[in-house]
The first five atom37 places (N, CA, C, CB, O) and aatype in JSON, in Angstrom:
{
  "aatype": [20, 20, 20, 20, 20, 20, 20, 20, 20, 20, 20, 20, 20, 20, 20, 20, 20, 20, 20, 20, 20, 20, 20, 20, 20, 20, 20, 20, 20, 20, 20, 20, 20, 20, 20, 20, 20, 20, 20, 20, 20, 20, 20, 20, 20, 20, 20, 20, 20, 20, 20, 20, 20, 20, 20, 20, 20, 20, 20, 20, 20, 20, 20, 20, 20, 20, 20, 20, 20, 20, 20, 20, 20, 20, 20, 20, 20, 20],
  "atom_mask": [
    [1, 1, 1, 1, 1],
    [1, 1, 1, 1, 1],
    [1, 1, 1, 1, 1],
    [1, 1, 1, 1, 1],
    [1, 1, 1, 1, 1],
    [1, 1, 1, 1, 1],
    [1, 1, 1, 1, 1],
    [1, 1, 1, 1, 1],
    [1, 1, 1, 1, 1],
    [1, 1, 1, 1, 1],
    [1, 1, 1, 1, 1],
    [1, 1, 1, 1, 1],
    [1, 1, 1, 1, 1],
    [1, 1, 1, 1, 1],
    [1, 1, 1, 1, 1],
    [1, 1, 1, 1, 1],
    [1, 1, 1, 1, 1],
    [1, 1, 1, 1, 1],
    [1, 1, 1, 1, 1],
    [1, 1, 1, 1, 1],
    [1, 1, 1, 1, 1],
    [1, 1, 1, 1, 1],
    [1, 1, 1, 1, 1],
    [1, 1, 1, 1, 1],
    [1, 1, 1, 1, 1],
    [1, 1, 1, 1, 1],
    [1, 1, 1, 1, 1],
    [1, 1, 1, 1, 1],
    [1, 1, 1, 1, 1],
    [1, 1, 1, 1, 1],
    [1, 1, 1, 1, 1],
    [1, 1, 1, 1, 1],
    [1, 1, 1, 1, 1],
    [1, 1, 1, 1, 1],
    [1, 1, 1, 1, 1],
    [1, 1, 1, 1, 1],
    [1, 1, 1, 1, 1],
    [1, 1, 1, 1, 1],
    [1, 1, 1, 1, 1],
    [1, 1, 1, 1, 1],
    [1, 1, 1, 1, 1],
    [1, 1, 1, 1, 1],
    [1, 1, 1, 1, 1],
    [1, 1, 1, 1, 1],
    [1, 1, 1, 1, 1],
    [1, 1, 1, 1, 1],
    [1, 1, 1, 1, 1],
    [1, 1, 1, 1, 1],
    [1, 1, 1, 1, 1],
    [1, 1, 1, 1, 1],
    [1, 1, 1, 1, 1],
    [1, 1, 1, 1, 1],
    [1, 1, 1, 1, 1],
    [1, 1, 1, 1, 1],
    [1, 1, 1, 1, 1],
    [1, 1, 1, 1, 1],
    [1, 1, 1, 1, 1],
    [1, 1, 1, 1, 1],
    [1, 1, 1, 1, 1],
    [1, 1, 1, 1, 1],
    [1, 1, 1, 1, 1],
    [1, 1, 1, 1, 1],
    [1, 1, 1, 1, 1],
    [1, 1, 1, 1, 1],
    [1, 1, 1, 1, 1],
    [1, 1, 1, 1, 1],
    [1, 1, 1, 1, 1],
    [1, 1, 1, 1, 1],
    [1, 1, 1, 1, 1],
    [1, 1, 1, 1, 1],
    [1, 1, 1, 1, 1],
    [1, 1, 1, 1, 1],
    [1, 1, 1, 1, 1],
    [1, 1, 1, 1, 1],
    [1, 1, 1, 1, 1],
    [1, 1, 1, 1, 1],
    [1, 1, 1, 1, 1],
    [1, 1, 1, 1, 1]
  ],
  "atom_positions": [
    [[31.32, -52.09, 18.11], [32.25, -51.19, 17.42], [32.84, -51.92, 16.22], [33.37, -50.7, 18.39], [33.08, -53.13, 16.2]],
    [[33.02, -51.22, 15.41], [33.82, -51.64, 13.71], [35.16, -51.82, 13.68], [33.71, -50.46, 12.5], [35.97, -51.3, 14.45]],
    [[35.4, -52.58, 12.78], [36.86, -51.98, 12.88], [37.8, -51.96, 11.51], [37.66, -52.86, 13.99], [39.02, -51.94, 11.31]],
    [[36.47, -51.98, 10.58], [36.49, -51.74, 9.12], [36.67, -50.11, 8.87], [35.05, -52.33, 8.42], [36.11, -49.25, 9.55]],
    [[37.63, -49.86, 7.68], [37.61, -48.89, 7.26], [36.56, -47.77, 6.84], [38.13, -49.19, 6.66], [36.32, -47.94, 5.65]],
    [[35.99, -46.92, 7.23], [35.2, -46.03, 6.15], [35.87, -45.59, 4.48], [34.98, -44.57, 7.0], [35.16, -45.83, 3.5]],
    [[36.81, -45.16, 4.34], [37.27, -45.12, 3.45], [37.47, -46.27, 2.71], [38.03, -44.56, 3.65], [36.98, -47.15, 3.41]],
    [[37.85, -46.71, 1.85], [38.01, -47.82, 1.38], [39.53, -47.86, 0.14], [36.49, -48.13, 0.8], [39.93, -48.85, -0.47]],
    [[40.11, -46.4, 0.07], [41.26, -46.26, -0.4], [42.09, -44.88, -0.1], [41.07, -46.5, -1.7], [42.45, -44.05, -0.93]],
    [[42.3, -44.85, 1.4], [43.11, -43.73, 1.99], [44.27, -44.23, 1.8], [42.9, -43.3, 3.43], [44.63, -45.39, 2.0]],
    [[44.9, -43.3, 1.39], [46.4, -43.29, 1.77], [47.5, -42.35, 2.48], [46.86, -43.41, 0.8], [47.16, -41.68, 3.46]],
    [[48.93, -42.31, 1.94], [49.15, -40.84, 2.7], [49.06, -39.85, 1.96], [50.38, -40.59, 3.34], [49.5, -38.8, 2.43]],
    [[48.46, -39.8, 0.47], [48.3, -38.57, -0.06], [47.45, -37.9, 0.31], [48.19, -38.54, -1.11], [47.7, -36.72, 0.56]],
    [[45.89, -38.51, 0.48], [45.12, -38.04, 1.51], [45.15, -37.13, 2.74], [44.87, -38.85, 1.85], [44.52, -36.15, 3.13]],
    [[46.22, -37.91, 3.19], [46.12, -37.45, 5.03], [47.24, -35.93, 4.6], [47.21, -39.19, 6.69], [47.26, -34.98, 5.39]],
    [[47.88, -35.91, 3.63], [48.66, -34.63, 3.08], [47.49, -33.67, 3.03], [49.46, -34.82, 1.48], [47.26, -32.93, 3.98]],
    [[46.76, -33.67, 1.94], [46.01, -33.18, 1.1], [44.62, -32.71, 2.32], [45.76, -34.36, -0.24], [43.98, -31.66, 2.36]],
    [[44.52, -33.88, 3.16], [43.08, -33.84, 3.89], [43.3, -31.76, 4.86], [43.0, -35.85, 5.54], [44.25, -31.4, 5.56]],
    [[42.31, -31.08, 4.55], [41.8, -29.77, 5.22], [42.58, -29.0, 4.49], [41.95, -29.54, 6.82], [42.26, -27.86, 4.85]],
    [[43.41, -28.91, 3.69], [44.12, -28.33, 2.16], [43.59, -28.23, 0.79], [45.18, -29.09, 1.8], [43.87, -27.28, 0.06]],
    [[43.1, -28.85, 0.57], [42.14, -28.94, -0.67], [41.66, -30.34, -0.8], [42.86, -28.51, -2.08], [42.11, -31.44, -0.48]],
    [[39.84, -29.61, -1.75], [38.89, -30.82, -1.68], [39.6, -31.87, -2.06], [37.66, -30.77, -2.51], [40.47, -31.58, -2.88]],
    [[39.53, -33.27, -1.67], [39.85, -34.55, -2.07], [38.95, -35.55, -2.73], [40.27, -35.07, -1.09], [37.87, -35.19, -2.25]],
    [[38.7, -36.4, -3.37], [37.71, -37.16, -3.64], [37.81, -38.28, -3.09], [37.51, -37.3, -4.78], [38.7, -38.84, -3.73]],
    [[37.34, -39.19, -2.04], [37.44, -40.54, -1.76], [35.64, -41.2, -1.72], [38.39, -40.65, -0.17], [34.49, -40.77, -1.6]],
    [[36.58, -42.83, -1.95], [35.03, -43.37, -1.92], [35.14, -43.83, -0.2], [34.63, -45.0, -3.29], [35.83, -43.51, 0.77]],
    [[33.94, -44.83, -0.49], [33.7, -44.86, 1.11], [32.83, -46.02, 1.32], [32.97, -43.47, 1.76], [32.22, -46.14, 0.26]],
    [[32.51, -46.79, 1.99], [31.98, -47.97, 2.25], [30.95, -47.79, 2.95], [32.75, -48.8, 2.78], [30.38, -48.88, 3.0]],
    [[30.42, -47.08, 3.49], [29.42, -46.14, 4.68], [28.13, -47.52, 4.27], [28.82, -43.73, 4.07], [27.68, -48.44, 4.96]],
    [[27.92, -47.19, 3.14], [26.49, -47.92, 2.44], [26.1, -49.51, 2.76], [26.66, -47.9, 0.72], [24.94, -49.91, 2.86]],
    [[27.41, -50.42, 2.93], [27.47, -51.36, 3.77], [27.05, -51.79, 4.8], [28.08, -51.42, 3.93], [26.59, -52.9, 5.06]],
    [[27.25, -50.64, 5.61], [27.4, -51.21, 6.78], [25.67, -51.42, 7.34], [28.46, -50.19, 7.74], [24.6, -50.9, 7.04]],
    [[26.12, -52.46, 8.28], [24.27, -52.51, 8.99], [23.79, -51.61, 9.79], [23.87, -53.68, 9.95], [22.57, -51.62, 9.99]],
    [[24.43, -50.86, 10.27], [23.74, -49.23, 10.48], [23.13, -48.51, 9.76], [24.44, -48.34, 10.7], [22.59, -47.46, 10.11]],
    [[23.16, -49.19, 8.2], [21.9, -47.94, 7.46], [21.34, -49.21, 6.89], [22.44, -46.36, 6.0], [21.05, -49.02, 5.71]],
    [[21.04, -50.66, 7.35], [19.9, -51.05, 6.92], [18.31, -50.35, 7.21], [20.01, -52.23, 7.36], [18.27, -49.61, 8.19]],
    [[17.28, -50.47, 6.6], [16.23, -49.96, 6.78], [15.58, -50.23, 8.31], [15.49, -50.39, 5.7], [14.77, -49.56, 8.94]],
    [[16.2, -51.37, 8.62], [15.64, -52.1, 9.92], [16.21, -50.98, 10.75], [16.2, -53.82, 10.34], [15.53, -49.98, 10.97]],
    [[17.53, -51.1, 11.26], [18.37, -50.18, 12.0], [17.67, -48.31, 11.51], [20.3, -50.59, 11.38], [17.02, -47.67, 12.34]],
    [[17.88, -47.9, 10.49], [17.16, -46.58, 10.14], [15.95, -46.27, 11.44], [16.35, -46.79, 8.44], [15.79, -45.36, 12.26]],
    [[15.23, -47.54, 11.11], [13.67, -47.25, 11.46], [13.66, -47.34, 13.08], [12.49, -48.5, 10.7], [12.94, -46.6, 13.76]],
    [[14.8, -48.62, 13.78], [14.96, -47.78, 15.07], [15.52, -47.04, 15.5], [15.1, -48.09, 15.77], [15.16, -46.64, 16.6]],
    [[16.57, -46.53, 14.93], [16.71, -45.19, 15.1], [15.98, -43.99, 15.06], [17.33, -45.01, 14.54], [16.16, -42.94, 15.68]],
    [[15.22, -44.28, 14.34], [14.0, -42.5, 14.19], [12.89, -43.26, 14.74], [13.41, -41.57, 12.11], [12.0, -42.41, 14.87]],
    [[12.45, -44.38, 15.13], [11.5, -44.92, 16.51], [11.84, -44.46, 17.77], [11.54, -46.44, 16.77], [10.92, -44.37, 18.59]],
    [[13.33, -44.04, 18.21], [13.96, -44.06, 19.29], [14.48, -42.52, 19.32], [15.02, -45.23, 19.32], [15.14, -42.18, 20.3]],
    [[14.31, -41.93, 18.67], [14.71, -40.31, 18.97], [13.47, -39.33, 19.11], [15.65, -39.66, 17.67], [12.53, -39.04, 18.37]],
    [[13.74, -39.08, 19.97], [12.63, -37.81, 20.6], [11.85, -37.01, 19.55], [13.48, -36.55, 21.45], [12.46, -36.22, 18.83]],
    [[10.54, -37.18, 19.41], [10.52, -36.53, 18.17], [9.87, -34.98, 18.51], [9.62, -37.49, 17.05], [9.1, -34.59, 17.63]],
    [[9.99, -34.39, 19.23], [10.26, -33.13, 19.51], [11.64, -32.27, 19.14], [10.09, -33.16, 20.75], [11.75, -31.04, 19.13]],
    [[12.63, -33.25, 18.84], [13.95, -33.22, 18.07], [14.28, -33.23, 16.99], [14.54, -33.88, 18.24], [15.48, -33.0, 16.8]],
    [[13.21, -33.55, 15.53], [12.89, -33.79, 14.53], [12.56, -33.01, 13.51], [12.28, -34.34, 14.71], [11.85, -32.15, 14.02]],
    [[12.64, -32.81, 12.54], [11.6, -32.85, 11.53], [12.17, -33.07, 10.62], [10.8, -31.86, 11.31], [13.38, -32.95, 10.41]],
    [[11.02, -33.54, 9.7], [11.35, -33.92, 8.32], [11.32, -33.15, 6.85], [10.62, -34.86, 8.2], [10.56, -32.29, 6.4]],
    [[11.69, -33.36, 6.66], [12.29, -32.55, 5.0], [12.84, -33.65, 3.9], [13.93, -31.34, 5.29], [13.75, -34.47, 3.75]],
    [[11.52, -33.04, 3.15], [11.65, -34.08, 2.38], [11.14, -33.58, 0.59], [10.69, -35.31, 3.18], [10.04, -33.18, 0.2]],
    [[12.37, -33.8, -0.17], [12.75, -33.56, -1.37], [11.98, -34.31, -2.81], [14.12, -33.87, -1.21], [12.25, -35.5, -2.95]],
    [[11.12, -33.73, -3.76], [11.09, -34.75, -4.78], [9.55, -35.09, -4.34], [12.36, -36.06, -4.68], [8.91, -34.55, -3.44]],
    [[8.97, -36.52, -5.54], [7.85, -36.78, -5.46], [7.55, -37.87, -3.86], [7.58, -37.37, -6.93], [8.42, -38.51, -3.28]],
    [[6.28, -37.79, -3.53], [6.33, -38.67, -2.47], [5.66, -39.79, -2.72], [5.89, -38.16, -1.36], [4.55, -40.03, -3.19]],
    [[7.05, -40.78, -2.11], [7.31, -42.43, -2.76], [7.71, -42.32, -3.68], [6.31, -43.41, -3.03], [7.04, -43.01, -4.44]],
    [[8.76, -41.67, -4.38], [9.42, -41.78, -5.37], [10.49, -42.33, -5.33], [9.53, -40.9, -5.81], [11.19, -42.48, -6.33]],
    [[10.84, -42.78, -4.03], [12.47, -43.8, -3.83], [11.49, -45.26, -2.96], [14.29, -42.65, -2.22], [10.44, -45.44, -2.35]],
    [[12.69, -46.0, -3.44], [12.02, -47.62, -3.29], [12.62, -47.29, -1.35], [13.16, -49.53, -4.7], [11.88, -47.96, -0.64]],
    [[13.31, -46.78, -0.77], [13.37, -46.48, 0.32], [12.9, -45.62, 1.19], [14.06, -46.45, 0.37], [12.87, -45.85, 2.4]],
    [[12.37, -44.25, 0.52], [11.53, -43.22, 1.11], [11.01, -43.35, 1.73], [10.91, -42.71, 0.74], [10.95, -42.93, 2.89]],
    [[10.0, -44.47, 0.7], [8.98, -45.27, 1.4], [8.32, -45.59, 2.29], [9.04, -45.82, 1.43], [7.15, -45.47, 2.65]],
    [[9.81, -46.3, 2.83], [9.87, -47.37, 3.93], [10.16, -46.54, 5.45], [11.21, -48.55, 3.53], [9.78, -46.64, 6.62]],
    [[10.9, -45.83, 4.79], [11.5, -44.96, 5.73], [10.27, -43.81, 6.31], [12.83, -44.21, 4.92], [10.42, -43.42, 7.47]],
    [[9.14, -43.32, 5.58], [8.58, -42.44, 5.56], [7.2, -43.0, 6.05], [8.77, -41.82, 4.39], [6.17, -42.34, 5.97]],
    [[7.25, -44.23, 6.54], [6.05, -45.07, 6.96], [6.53, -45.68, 8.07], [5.51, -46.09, 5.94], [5.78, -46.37, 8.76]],
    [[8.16, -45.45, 8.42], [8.9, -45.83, 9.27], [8.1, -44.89, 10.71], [10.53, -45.54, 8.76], [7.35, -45.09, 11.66]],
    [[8.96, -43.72, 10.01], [8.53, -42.18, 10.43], [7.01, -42.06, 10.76], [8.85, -41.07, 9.16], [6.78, -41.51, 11.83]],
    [[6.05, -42.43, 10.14], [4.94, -41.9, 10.61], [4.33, -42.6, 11.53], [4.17, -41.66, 9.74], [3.48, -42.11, 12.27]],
    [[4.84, -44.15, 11.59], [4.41, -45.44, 12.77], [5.62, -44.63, 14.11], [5.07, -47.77, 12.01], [5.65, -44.78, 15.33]],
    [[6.05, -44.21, 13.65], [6.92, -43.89, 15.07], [6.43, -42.84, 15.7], [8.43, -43.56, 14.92], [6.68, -42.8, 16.91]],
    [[5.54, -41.56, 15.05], [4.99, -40.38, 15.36], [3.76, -40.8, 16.15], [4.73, -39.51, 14.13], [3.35, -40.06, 17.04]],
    [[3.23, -41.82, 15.88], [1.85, -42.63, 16.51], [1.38, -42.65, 17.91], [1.99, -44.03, 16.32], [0.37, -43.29, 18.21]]
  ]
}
């Protein structure tokens, strides 16, 4: 468990404002080692893939991660 912020600049105007009108905050999400590619790939190795599908936007291999992810995906369908 974490015990780092997601947000990375909440305050109490926020927590006013939060389910009242849209807010803009940033967020640290991208950090964390839960969306390394490694972690990604066991995660969608490890979920039922009767639970699945994919949808997928744009040219294919057109992101330096798609890629990885999309070769992740098809070694896991195997």
């Amino acid at each position: 468990m974490t015990t780092s912020q997601i947000f990375s600049k909440w305050d109490e105007t926020h927590s006013e404002l939060w389910s009242h009108q849209p807010i803009r905050l940033e967020h640290e999400m991208h950090n964390s080692p839960a969306f390394s590619i490694d972690d990604l790939a066991r995660l969608i190795e490890g979920y039922p893939r009767q639970h699945y599908s994919i949808v997928q936007t744009g040219a294919r291999g057109s992101s330096r991660y798609g890629a990885k992810v999309t070769s992740a995906i098809s070694e896991a369908a195997r």
